[in-house]
C-alpha positions as CSV (number, residue, x, y, z in Angstrom):
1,X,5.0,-37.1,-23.5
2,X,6.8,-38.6,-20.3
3,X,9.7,-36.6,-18.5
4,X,8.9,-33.1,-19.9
5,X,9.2,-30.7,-17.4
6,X,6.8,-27.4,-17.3
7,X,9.3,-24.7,-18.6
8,X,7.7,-21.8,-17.8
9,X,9.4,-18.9,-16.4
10,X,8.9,-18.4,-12.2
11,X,10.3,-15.2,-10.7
12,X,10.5,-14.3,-7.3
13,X,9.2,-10.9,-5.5
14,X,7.7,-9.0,-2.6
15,X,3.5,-8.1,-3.2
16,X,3.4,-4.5,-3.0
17,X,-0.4,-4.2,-3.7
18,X,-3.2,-6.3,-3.3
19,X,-6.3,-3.9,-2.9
20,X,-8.0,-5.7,-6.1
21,X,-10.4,-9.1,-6.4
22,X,-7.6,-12.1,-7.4
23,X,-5.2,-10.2,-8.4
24,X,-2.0,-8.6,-6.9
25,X,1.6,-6.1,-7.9
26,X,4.6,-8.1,-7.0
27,X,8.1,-6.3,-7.4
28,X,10.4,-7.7,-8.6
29,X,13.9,-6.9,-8.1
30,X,17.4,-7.2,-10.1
31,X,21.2,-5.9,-10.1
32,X,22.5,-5.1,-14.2
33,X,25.6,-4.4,-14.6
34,X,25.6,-0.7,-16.4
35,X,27.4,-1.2,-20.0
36,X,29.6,1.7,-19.6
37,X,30.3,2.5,-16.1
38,X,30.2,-1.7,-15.2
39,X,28.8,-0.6,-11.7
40,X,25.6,-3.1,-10.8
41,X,22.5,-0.5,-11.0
42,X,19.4,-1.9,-9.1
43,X,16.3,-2.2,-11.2
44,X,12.8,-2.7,-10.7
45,X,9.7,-4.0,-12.3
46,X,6.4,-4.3,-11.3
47,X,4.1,-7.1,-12.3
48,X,0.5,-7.7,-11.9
49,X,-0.3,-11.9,-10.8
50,X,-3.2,-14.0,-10.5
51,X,-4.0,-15.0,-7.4
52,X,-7.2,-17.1,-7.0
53,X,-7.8,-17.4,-3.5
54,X,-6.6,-13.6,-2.3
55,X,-4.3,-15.5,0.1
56,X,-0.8,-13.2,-0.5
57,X,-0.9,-9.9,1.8
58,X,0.8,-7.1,1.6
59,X,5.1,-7.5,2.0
60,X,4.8,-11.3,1.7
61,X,7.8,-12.9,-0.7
62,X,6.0,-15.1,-3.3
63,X,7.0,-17.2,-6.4
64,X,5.5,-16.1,-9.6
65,X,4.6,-18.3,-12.7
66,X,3.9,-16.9,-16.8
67,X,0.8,-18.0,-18.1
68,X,-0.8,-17.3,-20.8
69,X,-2.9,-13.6,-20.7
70,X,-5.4,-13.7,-18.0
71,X,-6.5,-10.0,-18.7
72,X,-4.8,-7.1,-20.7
73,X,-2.2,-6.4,-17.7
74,X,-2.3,-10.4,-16.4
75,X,0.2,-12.8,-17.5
76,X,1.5,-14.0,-14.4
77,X,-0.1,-16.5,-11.7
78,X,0.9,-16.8,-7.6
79,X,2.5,-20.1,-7.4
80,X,3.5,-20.1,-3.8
81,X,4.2,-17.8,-0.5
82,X,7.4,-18.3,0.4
83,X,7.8,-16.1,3.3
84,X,4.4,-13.9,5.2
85,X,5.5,-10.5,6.2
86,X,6.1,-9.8,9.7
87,X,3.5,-7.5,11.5
């Protein structure tokens, strides 16, 4: 079908791991506004990524894609580095 866009989900996050074969842990990170209190509580969340080539390193920012299940923890794939971490 022409014009149908890929509507996947894409997140954005820092890698906070990448010690295994093609895969890394980004974090990712988001302000909610606490129901009761209405103050804006940081939260985090953790996801494991594909990435192929073992290209993203260690507090690089990086664009995440879903996919579908690549393992039992994997349902994520490294679309892009947006920004390498400075040494």
């Amino acid at each position: 079908m022409a014009g149908q866009e890929n509507k996947a989900r894409t997140m954005q996050g820092v890698v906070v791991s990448n010690k295994m074969n093609d895969s890394i842990v980004v974090s990712i990170n988001r302000f909610i506004k606490h129901a009761k209190y209405k103050k804006f509580v940081k939260k985090s969340t953790k996801i494991m990524a594909h990435d192929a080539d073992n290209t993203a390193g260690i507090g690089d920012t990086v664009t995440i894609q879903e996919s579908k299940p690549i393992s039992k923890n994997k349902s994520w794939i490294l679309v892009s580095i947006d920004e390498k971490a400075k040494i």
